[in-house]
N, CA and C atoms as a LAMMPS dump frame, in Angstrom:
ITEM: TIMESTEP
0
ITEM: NUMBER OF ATOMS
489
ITEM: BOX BOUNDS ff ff ff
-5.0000000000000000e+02 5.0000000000000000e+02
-5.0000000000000000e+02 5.0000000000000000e+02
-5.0000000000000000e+02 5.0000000000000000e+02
ITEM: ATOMS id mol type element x y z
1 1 1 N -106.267 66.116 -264.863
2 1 2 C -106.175 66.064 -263.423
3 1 3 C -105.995 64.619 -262.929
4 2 1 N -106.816 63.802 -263.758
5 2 2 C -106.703 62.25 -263.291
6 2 3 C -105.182 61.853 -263.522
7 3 1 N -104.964 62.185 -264.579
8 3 2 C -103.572 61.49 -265.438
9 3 3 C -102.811 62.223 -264.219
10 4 1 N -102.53 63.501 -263.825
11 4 2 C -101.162 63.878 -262.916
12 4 3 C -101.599 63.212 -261.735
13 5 1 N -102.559 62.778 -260.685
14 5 2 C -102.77 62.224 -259.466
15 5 3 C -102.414 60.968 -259.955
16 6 1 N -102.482 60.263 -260.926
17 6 2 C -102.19 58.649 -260.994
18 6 3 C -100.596 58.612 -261.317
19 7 1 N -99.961 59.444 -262.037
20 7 2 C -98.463 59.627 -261.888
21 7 3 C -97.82 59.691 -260.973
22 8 1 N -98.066 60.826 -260.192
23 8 2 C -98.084 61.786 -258.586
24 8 3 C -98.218 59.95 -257.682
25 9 1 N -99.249 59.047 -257.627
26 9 2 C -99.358 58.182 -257.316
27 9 3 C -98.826 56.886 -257.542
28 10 1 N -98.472 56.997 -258.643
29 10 2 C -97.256 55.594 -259.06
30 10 3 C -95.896 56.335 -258.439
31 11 1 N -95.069 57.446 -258.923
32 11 2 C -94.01 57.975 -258.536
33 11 3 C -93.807 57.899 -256.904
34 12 1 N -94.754 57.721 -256.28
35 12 2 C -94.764 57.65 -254.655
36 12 3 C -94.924 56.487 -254.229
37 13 1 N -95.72 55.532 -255.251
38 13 2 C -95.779 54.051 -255.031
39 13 3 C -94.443 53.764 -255.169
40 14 1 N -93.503 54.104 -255.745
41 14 2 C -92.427 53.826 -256.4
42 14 3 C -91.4 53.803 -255.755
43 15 1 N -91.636 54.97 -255.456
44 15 2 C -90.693 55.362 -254.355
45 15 3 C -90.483 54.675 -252.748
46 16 1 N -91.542 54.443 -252.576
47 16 2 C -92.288 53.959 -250.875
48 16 3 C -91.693 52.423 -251.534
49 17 1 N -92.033 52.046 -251.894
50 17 2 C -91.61 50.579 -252.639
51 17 3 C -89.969 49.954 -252.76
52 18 1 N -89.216 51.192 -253.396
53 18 2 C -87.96 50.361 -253.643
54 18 3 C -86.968 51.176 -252.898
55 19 1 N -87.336 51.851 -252.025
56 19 2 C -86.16 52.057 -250.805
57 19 3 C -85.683 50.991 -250.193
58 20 1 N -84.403 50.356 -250.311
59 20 2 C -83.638 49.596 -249.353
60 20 3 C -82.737 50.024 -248.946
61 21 1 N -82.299 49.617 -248.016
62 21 2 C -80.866 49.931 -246.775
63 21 3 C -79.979 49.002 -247.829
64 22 1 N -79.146 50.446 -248.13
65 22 2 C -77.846 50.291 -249.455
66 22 3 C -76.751 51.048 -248.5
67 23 1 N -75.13 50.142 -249.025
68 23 2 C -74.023 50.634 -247.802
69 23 3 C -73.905 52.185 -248.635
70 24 1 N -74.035 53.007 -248.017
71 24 2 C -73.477 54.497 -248.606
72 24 3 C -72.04 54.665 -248.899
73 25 1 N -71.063 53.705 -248.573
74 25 2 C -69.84 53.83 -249.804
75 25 3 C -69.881 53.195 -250.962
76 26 1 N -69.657 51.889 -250.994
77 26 2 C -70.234 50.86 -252.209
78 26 3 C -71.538 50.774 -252.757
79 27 1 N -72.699 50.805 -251.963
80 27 2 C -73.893 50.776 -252.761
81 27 3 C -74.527 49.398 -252.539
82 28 1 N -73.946 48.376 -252.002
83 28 2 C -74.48 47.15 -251.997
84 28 3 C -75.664 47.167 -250.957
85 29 1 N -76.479 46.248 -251.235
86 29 2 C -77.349 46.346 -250.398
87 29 3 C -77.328 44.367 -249.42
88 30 1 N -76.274 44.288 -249.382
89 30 2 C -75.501 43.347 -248.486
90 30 3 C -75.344 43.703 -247.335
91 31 1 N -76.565 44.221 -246.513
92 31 2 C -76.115 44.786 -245.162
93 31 3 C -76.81 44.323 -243.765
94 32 1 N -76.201 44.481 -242.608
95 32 2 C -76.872 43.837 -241.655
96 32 3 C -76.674 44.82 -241.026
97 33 1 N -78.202 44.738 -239.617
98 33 2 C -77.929 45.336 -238.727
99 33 3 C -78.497 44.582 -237.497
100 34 1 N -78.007 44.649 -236.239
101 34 2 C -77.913 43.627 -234.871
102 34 3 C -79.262 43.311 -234.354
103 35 1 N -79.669 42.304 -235.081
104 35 2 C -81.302 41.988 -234.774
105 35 3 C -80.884 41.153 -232.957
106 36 1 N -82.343 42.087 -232.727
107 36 2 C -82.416 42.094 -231.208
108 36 3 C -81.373 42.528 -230.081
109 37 1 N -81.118 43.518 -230.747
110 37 2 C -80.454 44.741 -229.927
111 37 3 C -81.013 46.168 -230.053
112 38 1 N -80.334 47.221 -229.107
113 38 2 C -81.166 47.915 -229.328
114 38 3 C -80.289 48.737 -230.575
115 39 1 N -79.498 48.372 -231.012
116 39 2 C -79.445 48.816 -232.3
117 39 3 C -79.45 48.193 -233.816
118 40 1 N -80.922 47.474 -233.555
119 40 2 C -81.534 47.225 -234.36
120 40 3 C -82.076 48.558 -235.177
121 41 1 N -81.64 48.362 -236.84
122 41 2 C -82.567 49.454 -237.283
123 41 3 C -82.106 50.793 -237.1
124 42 1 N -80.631 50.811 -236.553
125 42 2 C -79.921 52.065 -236.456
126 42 3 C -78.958 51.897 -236.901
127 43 1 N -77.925 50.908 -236.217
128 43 2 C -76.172 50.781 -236.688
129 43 3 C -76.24 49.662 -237.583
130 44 1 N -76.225 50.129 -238.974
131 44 2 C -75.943 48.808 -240.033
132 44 3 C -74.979 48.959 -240.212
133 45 1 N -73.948 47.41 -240.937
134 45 2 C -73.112 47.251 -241.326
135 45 3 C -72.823 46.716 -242.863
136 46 1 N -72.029 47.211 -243.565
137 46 2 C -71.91 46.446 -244.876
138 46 3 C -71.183 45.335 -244.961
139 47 1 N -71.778 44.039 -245.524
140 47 2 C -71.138 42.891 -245.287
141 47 3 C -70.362 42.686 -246.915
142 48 1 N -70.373 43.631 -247.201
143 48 2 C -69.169 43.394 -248.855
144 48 3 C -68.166 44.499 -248.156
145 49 1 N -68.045 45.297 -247.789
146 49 2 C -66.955 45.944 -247.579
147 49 3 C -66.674 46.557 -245.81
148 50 1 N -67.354 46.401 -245.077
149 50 2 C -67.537 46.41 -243.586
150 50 3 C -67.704 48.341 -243.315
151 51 1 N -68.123 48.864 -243.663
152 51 2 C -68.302 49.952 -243.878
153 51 3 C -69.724 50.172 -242.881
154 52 1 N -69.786 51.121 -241.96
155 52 2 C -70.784 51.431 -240.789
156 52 3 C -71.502 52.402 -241.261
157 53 1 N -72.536 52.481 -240.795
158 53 2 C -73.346 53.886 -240.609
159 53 3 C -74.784 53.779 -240.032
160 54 1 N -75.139 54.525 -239.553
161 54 2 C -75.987 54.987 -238.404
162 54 3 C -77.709 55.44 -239.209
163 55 1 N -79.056 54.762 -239.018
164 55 2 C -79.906 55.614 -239.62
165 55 3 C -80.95 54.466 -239.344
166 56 1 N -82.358 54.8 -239.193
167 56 2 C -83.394 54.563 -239.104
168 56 3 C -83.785 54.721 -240.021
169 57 1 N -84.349 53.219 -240.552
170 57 2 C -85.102 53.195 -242.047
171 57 3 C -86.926 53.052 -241.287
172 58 1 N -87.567 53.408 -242.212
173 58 2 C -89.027 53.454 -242.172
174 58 3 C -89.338 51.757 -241.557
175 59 1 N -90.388 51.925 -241.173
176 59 2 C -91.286 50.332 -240.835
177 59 3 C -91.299 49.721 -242.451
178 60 1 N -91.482 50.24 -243.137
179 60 2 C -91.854 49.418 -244.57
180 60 3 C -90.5 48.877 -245.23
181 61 1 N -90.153 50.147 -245.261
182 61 2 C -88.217 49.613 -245.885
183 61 3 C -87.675 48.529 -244.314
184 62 1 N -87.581 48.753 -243.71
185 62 2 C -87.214 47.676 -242.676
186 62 3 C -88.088 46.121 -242.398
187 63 1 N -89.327 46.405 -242.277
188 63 2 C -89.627 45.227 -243.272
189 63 3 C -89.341 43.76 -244.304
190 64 1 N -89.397 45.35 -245.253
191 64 2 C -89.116 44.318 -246.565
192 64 3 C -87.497 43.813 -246.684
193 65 1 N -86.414 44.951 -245.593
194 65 2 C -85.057 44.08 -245.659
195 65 3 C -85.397 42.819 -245.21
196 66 1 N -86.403 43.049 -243.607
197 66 2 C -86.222 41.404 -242.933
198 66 3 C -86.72 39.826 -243.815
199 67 1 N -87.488 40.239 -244.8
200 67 2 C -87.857 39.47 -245.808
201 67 3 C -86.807 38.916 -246.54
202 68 1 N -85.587 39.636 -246.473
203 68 2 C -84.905 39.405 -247.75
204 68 3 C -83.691 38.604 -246.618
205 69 1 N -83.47 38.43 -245.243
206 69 2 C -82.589 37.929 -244.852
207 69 3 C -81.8 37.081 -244.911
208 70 1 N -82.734 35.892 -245.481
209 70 2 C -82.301 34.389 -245.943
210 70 3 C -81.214 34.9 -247.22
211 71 1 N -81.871 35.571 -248.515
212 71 2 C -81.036 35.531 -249.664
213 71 3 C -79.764 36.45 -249.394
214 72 1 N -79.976 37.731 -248.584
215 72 2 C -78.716 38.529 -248.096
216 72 3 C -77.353 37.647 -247.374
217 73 1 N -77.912 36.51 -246.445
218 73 2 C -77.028 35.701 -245.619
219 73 3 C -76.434 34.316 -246.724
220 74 1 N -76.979 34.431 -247.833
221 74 2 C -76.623 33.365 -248.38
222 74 3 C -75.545 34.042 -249.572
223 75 1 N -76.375 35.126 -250.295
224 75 2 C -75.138 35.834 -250.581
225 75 3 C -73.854 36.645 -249.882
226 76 1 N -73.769 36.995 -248.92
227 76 2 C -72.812 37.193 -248.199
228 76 3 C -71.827 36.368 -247.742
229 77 1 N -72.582 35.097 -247.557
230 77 2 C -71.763 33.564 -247.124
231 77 3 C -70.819 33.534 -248.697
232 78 1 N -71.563 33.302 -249.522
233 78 2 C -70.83 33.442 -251.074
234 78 3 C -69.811 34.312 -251.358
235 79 1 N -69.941 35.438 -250.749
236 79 2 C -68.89 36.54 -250.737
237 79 3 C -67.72 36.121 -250.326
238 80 1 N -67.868 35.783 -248.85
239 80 2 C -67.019 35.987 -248.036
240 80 3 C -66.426 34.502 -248.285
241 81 1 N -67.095 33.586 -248.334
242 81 2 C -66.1 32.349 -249.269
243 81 3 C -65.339 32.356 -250.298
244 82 1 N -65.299 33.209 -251.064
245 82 2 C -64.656 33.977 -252.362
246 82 3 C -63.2 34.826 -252.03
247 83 1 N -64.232 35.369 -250.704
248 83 2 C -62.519 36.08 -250.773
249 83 3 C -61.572 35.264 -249.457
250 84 1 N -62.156 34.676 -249.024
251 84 2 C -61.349 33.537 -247.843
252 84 3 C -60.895 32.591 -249
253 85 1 N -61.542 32.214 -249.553
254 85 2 C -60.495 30.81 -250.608
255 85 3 C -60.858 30.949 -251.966
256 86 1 N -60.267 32.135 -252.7
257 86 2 C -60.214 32.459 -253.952
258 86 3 C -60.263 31.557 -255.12
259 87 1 N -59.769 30.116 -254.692
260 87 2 C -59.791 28.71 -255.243
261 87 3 C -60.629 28.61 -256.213
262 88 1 N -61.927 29.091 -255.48
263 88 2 C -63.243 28.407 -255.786
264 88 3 C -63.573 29.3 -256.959
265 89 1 N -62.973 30.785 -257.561
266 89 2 C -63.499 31.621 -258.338
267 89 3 C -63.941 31.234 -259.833
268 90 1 N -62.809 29.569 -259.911
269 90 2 C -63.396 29.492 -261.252
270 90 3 C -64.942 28.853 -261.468
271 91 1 N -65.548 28.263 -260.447
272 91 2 C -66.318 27.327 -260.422
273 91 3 C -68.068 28.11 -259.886
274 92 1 N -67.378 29.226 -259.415
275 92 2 C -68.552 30.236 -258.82
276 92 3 C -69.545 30.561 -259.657
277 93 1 N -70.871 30.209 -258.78
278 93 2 C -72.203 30.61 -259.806
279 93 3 C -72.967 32.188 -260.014
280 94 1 N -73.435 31.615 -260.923
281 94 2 C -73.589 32.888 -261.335
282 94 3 C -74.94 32.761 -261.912
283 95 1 N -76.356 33.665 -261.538
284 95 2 C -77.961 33.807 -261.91
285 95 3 C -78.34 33.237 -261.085
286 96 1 N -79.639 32.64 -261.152
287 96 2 C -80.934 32.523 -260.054
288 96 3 C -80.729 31.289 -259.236
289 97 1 N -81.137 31.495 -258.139
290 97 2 C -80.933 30.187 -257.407
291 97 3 C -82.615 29.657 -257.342
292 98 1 N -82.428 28.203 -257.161
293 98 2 C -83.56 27.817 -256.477
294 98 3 C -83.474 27.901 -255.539
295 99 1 N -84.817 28.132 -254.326
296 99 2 C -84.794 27.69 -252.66
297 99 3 C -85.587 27.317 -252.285
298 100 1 N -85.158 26.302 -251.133
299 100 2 C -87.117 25.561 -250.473
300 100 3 C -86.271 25.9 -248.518
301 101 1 N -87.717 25.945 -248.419
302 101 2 C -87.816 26.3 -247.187
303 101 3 C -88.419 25.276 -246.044
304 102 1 N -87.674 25.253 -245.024
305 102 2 C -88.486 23.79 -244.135
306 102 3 C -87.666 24.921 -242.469
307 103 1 N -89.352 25.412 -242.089
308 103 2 C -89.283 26.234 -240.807
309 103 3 C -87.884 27.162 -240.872
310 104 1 N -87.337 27.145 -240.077
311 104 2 C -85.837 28.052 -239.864
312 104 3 C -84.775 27.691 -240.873
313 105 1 N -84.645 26.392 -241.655
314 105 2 C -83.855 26.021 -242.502
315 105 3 C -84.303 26.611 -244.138
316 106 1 N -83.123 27.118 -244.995
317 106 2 C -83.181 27.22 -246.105
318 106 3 C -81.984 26.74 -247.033
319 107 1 N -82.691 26.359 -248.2
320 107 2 C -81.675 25.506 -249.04
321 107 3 C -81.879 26.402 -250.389
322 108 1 N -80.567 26.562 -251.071
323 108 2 C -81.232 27.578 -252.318
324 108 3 C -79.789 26.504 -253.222
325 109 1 N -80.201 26.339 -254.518
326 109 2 C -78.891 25.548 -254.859
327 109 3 C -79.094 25.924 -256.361
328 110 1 N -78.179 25.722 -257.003
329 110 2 C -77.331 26.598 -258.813
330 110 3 C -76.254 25.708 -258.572
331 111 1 N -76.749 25.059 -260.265
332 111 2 C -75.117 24.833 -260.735
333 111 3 C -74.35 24.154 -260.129
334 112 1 N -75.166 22.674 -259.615
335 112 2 C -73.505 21.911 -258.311
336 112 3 C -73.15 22.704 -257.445
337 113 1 N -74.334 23.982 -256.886
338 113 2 C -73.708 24.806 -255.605
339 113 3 C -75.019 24.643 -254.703
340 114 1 N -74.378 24.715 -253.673
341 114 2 C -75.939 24.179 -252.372
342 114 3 C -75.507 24.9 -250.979
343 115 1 N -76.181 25.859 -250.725
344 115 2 C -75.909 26.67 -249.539
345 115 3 C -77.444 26.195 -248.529
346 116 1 N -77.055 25.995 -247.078
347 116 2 C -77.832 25.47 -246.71
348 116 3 C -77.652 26.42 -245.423
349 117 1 N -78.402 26.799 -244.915
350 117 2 C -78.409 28.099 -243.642
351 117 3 C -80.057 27.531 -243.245
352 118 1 N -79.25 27.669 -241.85
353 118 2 C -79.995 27.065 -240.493
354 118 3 C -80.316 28.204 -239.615
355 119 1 N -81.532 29.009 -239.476
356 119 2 C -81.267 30.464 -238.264
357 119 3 C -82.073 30.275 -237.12
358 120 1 N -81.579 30.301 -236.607
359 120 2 C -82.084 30.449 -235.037
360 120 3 C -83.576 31.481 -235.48
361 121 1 N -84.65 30.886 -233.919
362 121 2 C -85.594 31.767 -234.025
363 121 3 C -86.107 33.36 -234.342
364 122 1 N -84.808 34.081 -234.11
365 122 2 C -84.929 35.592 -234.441
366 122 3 C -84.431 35.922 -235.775
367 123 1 N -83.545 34.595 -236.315
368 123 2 C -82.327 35.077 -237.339
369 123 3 C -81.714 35.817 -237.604
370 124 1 N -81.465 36.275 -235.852
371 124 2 C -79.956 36.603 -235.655
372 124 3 C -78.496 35.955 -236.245
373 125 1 N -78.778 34.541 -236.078
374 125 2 C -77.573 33.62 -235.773
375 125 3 C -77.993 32.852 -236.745
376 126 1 N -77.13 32.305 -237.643
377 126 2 C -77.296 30.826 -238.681
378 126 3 C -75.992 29.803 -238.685
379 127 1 N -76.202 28.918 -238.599
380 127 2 C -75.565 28.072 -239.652
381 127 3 C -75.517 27.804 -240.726
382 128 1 N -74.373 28.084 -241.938
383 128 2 C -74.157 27.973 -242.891
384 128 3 C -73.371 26.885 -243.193
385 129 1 N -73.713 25.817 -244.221
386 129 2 C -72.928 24.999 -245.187
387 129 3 C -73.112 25.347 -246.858
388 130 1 N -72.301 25.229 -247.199
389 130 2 C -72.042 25.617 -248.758
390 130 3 C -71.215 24.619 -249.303
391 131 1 N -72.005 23.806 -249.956
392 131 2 C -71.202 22.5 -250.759
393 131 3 C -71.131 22.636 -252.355
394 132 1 N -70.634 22.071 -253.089
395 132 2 C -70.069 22.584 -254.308
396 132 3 C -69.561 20.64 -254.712
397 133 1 N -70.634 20.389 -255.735
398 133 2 C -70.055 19.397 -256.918
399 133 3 C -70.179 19.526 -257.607
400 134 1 N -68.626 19.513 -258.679
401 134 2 C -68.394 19.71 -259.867
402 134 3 C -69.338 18.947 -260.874
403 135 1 N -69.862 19.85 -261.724
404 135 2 C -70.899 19.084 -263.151
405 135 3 C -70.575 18.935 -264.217
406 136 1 N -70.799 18.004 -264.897
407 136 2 C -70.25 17.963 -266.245
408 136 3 C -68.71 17.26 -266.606
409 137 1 N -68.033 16.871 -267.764
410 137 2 C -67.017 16.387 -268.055
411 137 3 C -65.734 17.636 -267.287
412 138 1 N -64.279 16.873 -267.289
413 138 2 C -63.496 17.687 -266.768
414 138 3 C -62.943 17.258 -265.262
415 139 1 N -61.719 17.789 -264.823
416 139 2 C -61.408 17.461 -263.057
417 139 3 C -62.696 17.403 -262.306
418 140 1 N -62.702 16.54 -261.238
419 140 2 C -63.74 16.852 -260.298
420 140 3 C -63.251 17.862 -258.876
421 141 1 N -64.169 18.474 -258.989
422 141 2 C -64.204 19.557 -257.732
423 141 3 C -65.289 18.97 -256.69
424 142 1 N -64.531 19.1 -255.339
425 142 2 C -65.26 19.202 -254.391
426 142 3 C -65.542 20.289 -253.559
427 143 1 N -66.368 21.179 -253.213
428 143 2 C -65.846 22.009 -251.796
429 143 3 C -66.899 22.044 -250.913
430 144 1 N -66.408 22.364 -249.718
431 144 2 C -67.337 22.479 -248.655
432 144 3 C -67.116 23.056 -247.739
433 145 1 N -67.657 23.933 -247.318
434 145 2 C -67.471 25.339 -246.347
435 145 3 C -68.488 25.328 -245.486
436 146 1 N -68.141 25.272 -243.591
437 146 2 C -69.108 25.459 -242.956
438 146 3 C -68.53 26.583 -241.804
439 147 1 N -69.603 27.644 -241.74
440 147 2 C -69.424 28.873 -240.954
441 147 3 C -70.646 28.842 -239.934
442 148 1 N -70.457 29.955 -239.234
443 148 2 C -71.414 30.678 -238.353
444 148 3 C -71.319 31.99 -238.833
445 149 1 N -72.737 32.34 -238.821
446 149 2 C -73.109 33.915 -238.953
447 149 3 C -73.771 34.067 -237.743
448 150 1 N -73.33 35.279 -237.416
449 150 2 C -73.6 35.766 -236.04
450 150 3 C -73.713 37.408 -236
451 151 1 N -74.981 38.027 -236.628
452 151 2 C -75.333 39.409 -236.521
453 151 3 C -74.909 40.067 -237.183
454 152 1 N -73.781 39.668 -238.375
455 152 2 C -72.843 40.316 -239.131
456 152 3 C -71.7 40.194 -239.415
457 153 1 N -71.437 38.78 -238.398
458 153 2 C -69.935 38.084 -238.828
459 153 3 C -69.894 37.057 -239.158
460 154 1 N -68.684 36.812 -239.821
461 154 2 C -68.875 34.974 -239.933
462 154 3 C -67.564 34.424 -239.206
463 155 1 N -67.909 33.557 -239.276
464 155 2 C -66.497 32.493 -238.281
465 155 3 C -66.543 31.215 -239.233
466 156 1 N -65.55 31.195 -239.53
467 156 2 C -65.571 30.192 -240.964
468 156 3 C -64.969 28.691 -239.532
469 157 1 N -65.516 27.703 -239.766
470 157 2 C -65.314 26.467 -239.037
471 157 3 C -64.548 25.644 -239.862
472 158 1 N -64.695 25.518 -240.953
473 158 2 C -64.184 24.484 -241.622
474 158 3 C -64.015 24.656 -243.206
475 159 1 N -63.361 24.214 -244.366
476 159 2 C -62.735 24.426 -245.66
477 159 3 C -62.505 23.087 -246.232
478 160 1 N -63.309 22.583 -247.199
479 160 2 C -62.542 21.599 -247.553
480 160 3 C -62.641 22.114 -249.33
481 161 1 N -61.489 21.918 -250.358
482 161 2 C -61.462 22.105 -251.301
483 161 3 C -60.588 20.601 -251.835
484 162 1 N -61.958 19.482 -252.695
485 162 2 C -61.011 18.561 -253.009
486 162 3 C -61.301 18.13 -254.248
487 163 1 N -59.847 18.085 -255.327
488 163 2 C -59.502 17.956 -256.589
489 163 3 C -60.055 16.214 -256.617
């Protein structure tokens, strides 16, 4: 009886635990939805493939997305620099980033890559820079990319890619 209630009880821990807001075509869980509106928490959007849909996630799963905002906006910035200037594909990182945190600013950096996102008090809105120096023997690479994210879009400001 003990053994099935502590199963019965992990399987629900489990469950309650790793629900996230994933896009229902692709699966990514790269998604935003319009913080401080009222469709907050209803109309998300997928920021890998722009794909909509409509749904109220629990207080807990909604939550733990807002936790994850910083690394979602930094990978998405990564995305969407990838496919705006394909350039950069050979040089793109790949595994764990470091990040330090100073109030609304976050810095997470891999590999001669340094994404630096600035969010406004709600983190709705950020500023993004993403700089890139080449490491090691070989051409030197420069790049540097500065956008605005704004609820689910970006507005790319500036591109520099220099050999």
């Amino acid at each position: 009886m003990i053994l099935t209630l502590s199963i019965v009880l992990a399987v629900f821990a489990h469950m309650y635990m790793s629900e996230v807001p994933k896009c229902p075509k692709c699966g990514s869980t790269l998604v935003w939805t319009p913080l401080g509106t009222k469709s907050e928490n209803f109309l998300w959007k997928c920021l890998m493939d722009g794909t909509t849909w409509r749904k109220t996630y629990p207080d807990h799963v909604f939550s733990n997305w807002k936790r994850r905002i910083p690394q979602i906006v930094r990978d998405a910035s990564m995305n969407y620099l990838l496919k705006l200037h394909p350039d950069v594909k050979p040089f793109f990182p790949s595994g764990d980033w470091e990040q330090e945190k100073d109030g609304n600013q976050y810095v997470f950096g891999q590999n001669g890559w340094t994404v630096k996102i600035t969010f406004t008090a709600d983190f709705s809105k950020a500023d993004v820079r993403v700089d890139y120096v080449h490491q090691g023997l070989g051409i030197m690479h420069r790049v540097v990319w500065i956008a605005e994210f704004n609820n689910g879009d970006f507005r790319e400001i500036s591109y520099t890619h220099a050999v």
